[in-house]
BALOBA-1460 file (C-alpha; in Angstrom, 3 decimals):
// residues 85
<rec num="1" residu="x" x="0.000" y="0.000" z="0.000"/>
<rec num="2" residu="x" x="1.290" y="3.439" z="-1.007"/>
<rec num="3" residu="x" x="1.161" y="5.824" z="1.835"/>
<rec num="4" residu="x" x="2.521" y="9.892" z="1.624"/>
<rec num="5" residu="x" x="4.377" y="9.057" z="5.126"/>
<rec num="6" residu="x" x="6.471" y="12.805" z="4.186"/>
<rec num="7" residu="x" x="2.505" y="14.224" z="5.084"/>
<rec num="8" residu="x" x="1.435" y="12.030" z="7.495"/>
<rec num="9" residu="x" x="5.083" y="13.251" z="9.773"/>
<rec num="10" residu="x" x="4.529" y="16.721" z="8.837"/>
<rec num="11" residu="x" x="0.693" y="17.046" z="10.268"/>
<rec num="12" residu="x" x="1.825" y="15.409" z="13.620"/>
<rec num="13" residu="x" x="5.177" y="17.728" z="13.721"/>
<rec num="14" residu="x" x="2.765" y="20.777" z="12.921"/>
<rec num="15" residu="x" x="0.206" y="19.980" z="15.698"/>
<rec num="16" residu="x" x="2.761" y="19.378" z="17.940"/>
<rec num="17" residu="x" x="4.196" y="22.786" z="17.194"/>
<rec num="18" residu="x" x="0.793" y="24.229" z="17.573"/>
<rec num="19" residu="x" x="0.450" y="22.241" z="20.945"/>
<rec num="20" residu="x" x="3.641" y="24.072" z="21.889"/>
<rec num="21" residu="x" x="2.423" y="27.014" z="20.968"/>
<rec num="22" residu="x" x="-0.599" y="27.326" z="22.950"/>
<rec num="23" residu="x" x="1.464" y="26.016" z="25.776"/>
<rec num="24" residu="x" x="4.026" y="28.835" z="25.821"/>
<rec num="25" residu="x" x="1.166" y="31.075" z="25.338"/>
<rec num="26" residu="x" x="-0.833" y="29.857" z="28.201"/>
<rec num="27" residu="x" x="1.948" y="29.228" z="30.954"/>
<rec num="28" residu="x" x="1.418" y="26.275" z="32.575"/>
<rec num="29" residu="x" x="1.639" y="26.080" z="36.398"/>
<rec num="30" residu="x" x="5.192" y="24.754" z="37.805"/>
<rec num="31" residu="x" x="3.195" y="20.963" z="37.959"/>
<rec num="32" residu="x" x="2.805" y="20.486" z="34.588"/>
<rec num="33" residu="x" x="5.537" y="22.075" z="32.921"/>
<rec num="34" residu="x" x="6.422" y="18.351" z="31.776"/>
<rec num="35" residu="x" x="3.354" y="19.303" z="28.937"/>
<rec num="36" residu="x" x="6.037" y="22.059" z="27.231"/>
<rec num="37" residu="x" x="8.910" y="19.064" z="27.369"/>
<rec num="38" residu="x" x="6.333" y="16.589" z="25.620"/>
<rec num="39" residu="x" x="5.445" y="18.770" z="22.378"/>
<rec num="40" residu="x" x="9.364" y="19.833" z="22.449"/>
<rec num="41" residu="x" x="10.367" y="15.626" z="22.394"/>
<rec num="42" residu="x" x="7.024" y="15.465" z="19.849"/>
<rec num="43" residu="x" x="9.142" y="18.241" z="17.156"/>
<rec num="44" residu="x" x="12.047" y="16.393" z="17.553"/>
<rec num="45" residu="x" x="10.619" y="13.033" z="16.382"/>
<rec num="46" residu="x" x="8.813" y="14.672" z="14.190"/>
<rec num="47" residu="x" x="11.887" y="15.808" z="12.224"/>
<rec num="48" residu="x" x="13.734" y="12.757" z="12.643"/>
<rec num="49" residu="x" x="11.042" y="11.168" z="11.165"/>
<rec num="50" residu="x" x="10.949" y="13.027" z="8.436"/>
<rec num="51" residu="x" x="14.209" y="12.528" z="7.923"/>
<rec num="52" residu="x" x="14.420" y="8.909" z="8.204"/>
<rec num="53" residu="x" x="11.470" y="8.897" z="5.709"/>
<rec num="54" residu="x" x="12.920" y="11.143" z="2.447"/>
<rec num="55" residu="x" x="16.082" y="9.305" z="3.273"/>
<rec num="56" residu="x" x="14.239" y="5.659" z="2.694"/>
<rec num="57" residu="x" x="12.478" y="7.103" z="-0.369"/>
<rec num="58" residu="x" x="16.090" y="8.267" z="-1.709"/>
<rec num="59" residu="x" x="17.559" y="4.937" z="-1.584"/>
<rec num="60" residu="x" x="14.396" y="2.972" z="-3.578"/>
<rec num="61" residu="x" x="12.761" y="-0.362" z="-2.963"/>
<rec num="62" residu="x" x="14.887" y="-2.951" z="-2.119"/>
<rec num="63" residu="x" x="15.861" y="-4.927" z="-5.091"/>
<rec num="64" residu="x" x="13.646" y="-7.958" z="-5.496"/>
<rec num="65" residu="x" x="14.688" y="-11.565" z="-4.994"/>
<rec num="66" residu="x" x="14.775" y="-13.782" z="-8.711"/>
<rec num="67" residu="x" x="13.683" y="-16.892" z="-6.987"/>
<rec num="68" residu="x" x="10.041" y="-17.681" z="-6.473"/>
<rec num="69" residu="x" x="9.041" y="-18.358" z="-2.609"/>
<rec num="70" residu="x" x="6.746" y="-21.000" z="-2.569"/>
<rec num="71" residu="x" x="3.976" y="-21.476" z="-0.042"/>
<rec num="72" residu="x" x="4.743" y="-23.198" z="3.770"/>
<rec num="73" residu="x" x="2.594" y="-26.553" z="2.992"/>
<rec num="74" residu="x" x="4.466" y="-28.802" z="5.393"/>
<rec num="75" residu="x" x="2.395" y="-29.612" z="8.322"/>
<rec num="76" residu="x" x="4.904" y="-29.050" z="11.696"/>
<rec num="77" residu="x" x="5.548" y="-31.665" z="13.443"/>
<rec num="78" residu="x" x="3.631" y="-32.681" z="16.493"/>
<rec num="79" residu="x" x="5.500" y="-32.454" z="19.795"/>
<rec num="80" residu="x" x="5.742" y="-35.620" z="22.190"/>
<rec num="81" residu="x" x="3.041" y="-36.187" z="24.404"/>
<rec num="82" residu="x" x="4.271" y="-35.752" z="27.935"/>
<rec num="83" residu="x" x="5.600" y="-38.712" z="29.906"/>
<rec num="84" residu="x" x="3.228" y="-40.363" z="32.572"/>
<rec num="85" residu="x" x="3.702" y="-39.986" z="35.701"/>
């Protein structure tokens, strides 16, 4: 399935910005300054994310292997039944 992950990353990274944003703006009380740490953390993955991604899309699909894979239609084997006691 084709996905635009490059969008996807850069909707979170922006709401997280907003998030941060709003935080800043409002001033959280000393308890929950943790909230201003989270969106900061958020950015950051956000941007390593994105670029993880363009870096992936750079490089192309891996090559494809020649040989066909055939289906798994052995049955597995049946463990021992457990000695009597």
């Amino acid at each position: 399935m084709k996905t635009n992950d490059t969008a996807t990353i850069l909707v979170g990274t922006a709401l997280w910005a907003i998030a941060l944003l709003v935080l800043l703006i409002a001033q959280p009380d000393a308890g929950h300054r943790w909230w201003i740490w989270t969106c900061v953390s958020g950015i950051c993955g956000g941007l390593f994310g994105l670029w993880f991604v363009r870096r992936r899309d750079r490089r192309g699909p891996p090559p494809a292997s020649e040989e066909a894979v055939e289906p798994a239609t052995a049955i597995p084997p049946v463990s021992p039944a457990p000695p009597a006691l």
